[in-house]
mmCIF file of the C-alpha atoms, coordinates in Angstrom:
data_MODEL
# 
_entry.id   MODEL 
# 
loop_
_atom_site.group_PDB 
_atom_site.id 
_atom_site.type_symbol 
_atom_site.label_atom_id 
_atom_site.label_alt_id 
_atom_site.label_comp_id 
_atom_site.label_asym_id 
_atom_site.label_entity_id 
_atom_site.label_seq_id 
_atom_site.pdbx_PDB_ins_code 
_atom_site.Cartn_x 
_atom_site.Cartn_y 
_atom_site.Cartn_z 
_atom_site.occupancy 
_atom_site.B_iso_or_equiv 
_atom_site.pdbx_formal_charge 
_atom_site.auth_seq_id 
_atom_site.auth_comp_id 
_atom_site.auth_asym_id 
_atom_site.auth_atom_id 
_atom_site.pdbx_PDB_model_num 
ATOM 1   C CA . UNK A 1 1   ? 131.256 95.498  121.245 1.00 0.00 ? 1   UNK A CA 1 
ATOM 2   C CA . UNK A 1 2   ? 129.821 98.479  119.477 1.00 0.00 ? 2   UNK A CA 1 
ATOM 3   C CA . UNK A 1 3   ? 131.391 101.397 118.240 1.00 0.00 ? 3   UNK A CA 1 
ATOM 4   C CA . UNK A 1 4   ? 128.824 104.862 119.471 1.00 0.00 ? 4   UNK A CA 1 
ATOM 5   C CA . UNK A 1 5   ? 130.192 107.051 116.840 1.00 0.00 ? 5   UNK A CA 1 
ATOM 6   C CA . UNK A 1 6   ? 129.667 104.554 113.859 1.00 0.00 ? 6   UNK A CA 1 
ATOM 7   C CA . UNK A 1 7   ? 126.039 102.475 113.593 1.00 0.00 ? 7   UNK A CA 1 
ATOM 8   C CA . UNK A 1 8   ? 126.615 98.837  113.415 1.00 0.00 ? 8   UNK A CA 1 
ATOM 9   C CA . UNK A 1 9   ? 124.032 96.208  114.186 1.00 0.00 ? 9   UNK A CA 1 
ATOM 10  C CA . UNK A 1 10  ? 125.447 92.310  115.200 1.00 0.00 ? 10  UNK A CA 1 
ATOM 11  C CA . UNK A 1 11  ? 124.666 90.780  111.661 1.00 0.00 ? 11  UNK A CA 1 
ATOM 12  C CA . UNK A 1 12  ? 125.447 86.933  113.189 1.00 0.00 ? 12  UNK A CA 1 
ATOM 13  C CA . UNK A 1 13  ? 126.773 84.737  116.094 1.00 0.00 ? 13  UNK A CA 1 
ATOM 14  C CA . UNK A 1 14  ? 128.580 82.070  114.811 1.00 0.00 ? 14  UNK A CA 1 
ATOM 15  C CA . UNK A 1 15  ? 131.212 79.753  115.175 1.00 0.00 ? 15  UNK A CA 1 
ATOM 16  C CA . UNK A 1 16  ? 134.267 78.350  113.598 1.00 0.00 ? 16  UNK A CA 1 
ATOM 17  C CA . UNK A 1 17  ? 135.810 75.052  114.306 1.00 0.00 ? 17  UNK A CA 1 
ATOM 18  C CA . UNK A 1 18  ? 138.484 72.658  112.996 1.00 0.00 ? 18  UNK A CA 1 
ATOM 19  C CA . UNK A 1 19  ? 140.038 69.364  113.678 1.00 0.00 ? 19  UNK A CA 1 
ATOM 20  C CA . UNK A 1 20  ? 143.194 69.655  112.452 1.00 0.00 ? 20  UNK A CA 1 
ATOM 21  C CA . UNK A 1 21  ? 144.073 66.235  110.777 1.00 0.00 ? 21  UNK A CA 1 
ATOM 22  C CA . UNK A 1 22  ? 147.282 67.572  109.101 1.00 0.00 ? 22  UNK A CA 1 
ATOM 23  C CA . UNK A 1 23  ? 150.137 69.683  110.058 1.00 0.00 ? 23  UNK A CA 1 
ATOM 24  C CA . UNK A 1 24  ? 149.561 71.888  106.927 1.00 0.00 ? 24  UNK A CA 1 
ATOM 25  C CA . UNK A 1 25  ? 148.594 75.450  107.582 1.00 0.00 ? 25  UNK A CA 1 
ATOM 26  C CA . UNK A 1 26  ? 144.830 75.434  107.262 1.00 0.00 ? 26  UNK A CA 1 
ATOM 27  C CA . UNK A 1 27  ? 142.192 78.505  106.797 1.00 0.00 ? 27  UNK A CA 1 
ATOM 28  C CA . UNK A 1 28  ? 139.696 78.918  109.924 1.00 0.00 ? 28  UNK A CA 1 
ATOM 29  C CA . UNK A 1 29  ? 138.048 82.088  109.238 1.00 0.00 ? 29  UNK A CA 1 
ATOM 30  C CA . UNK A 1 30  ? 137.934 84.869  106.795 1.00 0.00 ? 30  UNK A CA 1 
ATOM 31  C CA . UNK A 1 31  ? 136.170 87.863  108.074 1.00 0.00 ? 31  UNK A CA 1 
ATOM 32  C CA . UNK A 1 32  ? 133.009 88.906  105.635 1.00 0.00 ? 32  UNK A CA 1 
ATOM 33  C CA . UNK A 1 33  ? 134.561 91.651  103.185 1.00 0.00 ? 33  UNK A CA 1 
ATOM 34  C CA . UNK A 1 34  ? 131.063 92.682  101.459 1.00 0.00 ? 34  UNK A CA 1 
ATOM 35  C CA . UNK A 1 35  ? 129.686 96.260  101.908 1.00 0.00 ? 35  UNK A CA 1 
ATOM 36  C CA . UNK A 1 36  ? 127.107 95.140  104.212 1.00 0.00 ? 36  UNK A CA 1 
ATOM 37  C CA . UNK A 1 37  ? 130.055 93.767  106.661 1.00 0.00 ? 37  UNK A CA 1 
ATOM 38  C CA . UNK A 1 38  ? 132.683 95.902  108.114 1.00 0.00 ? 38  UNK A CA 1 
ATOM 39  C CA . UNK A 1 39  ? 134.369 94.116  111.299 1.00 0.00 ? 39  UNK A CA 1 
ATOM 40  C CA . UNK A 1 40  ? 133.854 90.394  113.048 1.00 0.00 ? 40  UNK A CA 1 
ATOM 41  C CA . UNK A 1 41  ? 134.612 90.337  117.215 1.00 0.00 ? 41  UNK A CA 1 
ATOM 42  C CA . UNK A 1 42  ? 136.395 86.926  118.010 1.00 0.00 ? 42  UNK A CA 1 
ATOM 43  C CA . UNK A 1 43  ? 135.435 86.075  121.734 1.00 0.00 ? 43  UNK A CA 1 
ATOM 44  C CA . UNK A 1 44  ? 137.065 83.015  122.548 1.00 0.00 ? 44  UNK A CA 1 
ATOM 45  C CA . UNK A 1 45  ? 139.912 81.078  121.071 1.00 0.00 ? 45  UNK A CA 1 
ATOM 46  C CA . UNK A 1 46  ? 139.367 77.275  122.258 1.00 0.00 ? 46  UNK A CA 1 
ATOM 47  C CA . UNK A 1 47  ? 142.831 75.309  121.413 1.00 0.00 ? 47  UNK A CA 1 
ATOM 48  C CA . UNK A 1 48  ? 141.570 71.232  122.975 1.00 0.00 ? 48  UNK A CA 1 
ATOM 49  C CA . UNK A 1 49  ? 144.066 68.589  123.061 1.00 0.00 ? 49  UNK A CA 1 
ATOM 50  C CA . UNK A 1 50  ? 142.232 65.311  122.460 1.00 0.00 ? 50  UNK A CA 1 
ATOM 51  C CA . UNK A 1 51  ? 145.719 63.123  122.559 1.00 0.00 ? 51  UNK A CA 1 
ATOM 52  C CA . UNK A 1 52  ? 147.191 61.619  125.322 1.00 0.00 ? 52  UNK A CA 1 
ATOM 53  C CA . UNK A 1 53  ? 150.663 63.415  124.116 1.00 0.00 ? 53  UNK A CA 1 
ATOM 54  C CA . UNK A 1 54  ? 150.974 66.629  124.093 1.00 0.00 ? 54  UNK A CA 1 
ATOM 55  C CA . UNK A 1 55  ? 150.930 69.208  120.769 1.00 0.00 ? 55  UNK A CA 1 
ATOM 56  C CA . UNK A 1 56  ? 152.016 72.799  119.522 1.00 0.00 ? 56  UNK A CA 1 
ATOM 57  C CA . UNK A 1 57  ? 149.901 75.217  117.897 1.00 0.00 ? 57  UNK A CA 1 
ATOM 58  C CA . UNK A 1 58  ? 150.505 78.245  115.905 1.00 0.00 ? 58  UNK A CA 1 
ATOM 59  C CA . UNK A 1 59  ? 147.514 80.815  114.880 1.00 0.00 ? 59  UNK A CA 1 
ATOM 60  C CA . UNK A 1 60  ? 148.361 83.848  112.863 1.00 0.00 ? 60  UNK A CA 1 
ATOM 61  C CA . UNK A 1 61  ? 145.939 86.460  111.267 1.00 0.00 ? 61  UNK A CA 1 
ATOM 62  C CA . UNK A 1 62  ? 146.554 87.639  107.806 1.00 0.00 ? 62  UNK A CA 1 
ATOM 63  C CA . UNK A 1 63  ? 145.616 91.358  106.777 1.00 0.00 ? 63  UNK A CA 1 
ATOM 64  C CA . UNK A 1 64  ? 146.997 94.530  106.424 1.00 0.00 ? 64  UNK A CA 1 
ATOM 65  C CA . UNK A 1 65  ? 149.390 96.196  108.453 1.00 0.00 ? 65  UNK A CA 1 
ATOM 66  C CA . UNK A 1 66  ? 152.299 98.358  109.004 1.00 0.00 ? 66  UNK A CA 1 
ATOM 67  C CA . UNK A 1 67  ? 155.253 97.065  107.522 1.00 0.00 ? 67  UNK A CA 1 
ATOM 68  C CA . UNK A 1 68  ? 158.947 98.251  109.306 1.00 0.00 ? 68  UNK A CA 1 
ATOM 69  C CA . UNK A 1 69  ? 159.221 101.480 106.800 1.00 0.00 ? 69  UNK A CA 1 
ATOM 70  C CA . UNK A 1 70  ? 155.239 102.389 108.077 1.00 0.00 ? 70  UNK A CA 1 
ATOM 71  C CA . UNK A 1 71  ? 153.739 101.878 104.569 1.00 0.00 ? 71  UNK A CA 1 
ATOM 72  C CA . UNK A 1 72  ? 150.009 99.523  105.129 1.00 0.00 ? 72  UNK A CA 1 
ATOM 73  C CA . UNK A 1 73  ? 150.192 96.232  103.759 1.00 0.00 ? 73  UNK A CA 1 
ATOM 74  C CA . UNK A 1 74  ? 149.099 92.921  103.576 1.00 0.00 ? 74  UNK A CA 1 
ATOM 75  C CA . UNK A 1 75  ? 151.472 91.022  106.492 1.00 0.00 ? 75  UNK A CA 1 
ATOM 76  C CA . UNK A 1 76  ? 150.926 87.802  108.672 1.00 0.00 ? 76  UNK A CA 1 
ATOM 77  C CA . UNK A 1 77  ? 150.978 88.705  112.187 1.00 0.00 ? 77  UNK A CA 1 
ATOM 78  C CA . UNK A 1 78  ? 151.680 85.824  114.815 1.00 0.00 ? 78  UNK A CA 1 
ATOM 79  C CA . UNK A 1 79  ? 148.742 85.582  117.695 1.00 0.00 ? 79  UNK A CA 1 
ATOM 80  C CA . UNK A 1 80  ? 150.801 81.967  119.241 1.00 0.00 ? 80  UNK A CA 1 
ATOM 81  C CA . UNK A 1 81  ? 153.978 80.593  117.721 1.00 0.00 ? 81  UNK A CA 1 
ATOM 82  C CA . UNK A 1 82  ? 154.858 77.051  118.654 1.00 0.00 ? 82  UNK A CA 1 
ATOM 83  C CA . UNK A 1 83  ? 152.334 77.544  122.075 1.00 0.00 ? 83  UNK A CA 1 
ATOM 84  C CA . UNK A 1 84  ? 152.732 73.495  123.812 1.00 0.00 ? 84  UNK A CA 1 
ATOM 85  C CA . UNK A 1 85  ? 149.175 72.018  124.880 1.00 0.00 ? 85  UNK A CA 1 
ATOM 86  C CA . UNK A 1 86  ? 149.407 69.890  126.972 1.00 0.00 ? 86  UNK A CA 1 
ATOM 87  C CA . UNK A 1 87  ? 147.733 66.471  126.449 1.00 0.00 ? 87  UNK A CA 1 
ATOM 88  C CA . UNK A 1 88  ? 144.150 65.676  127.099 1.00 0.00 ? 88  UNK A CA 1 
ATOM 89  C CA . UNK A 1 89  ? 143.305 69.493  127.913 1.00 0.00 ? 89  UNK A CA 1 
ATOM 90  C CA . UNK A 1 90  ? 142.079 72.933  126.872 1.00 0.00 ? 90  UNK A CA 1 
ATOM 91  C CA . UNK A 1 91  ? 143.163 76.044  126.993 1.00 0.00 ? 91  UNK A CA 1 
ATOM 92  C CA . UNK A 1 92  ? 141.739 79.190  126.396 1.00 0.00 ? 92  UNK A CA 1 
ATOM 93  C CA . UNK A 1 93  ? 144.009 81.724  124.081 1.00 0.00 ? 93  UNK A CA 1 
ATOM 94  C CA . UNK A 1 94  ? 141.648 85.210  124.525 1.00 0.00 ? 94  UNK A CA 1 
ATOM 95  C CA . UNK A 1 95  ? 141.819 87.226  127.498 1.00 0.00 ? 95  UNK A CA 1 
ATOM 96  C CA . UNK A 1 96  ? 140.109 90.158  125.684 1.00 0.00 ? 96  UNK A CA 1 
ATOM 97  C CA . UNK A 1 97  ? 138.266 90.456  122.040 1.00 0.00 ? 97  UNK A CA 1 
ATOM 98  C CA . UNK A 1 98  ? 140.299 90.203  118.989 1.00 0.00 ? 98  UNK A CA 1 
ATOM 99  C CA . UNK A 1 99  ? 138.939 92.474  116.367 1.00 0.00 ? 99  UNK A CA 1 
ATOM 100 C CA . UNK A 1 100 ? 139.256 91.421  112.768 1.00 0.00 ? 100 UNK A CA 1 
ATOM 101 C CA . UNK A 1 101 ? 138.736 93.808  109.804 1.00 0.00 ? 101 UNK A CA 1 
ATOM 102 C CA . UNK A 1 102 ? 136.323 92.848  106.461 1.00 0.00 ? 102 UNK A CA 1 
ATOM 103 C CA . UNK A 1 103 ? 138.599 90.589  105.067 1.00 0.00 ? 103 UNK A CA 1 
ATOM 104 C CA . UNK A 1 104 ? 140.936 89.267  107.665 1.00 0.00 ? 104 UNK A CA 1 
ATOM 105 C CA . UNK A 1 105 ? 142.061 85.623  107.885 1.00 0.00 ? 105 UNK A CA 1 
ATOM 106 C CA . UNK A 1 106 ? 142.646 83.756  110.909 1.00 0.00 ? 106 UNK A CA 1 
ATOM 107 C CA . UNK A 1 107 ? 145.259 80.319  109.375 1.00 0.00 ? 107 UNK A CA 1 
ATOM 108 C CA . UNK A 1 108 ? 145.997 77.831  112.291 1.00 0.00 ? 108 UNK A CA 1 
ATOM 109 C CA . UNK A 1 109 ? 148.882 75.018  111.911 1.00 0.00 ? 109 UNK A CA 1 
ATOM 110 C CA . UNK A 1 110 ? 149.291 72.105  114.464 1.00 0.00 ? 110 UNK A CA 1 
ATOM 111 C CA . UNK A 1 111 ? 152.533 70.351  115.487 1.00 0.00 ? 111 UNK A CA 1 
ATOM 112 C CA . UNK A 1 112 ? 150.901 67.315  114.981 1.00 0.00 ? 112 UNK A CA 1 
ATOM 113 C CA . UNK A 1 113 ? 148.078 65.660  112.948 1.00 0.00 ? 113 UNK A CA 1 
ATOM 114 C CA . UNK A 1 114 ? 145.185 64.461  115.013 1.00 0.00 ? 114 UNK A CA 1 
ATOM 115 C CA . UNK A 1 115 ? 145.651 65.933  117.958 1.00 0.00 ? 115 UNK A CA 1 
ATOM 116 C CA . UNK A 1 116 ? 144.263 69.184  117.989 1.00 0.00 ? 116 UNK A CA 1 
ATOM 117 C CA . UNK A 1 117 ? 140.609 70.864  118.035 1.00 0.00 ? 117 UNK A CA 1 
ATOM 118 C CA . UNK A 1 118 ? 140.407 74.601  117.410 1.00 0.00 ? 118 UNK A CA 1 
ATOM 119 C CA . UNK A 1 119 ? 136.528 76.336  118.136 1.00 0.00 ? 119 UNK A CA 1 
ATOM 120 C CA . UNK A 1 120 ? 136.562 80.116  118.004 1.00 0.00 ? 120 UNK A CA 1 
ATOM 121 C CA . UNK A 1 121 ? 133.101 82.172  118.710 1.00 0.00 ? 121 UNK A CA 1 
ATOM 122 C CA . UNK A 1 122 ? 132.705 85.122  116.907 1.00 0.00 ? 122 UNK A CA 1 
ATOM 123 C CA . UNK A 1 123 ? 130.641 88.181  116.189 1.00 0.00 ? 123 UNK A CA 1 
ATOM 124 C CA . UNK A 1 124 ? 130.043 89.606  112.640 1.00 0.00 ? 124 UNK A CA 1 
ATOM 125 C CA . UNK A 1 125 ? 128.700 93.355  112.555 1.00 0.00 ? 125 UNK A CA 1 
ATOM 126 C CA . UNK A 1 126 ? 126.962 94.783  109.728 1.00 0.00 ? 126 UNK A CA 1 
ATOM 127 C CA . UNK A 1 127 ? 126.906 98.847  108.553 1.00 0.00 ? 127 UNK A CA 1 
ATOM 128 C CA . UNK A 1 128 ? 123.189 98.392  107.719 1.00 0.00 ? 128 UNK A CA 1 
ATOM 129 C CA . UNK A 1 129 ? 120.448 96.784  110.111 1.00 0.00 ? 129 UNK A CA 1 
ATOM 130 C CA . UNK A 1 130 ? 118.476 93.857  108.363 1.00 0.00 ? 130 UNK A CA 1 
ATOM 131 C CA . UNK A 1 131 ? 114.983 94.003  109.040 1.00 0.00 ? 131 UNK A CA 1 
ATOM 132 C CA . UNK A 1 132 ? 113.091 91.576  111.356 1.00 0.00 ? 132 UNK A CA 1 
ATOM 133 C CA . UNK A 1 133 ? 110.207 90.185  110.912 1.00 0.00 ? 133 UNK A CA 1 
ATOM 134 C CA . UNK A 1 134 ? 107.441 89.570  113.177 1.00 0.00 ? 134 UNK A CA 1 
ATOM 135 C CA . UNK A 1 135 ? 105.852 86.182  114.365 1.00 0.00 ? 135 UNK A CA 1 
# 
């Protein structure tokens, strides 16, 4: 995804991946917040059941946001709550990009411990093009 009216240049393809051994509310990704970074593209949210029973999962991004009097500030917003998986499969949570901001935190918490795999692919854009060099 590229934005015409402001240059960006993909800085990284990349990854992020868990297997959640707890039920505690874990960190997955933080978007880069230095100057040279100013937005990451998540692609694909993988949520894989390994178990033979089936699990919940609940994803929510942390950043800023309106709050219900329209001042910006730092909220949670929910992107599943309690969503069942079913056992032994995969399911795919994205049916377009999710755009997070420099800074942004996607936290993921599973119903149970042991169950679940979480892989997200993203795309980290930079404000300044690093140079390449030749072979």
């Amino acid at each position: 995804m590229l934005v015409t009216s402001i240059p960006q240049y993909v800085q990284g393809l990349t990854n992020a991946k868990i297997d959640l051994t707890t039920t505690d509310q874990e960190t997955l990704y933080t978007s880069p917040s230095n100057a040279d970074f100013n937005v990451s593209v998540i692609n694909s949210i993988l949520v894989i059941n390994t178990s033979s029973s089936a699990s919940t999962i609940e994803i929510i991004l942390v950043g800023d946001g309106l709050d219900g009097s329209g001042s910006v500030s730092n909220h949670t917003f929910n992107i599943v709550r309690q969503l069942s998986v079913a056992a032994n499969t995969t399911v795919e949570l994205l049916t377009k990009d999710l755009i997070l901001n420099s800074g942004e935190v996607i936290k993921v918490t599973a119903g149970h411990a042991d169950r679940l795999h979480i892989i997200l692919s993203i795309q980290e854009y930079a404000v300044v093009r690093t140079p390449q060099v030749d072979l």
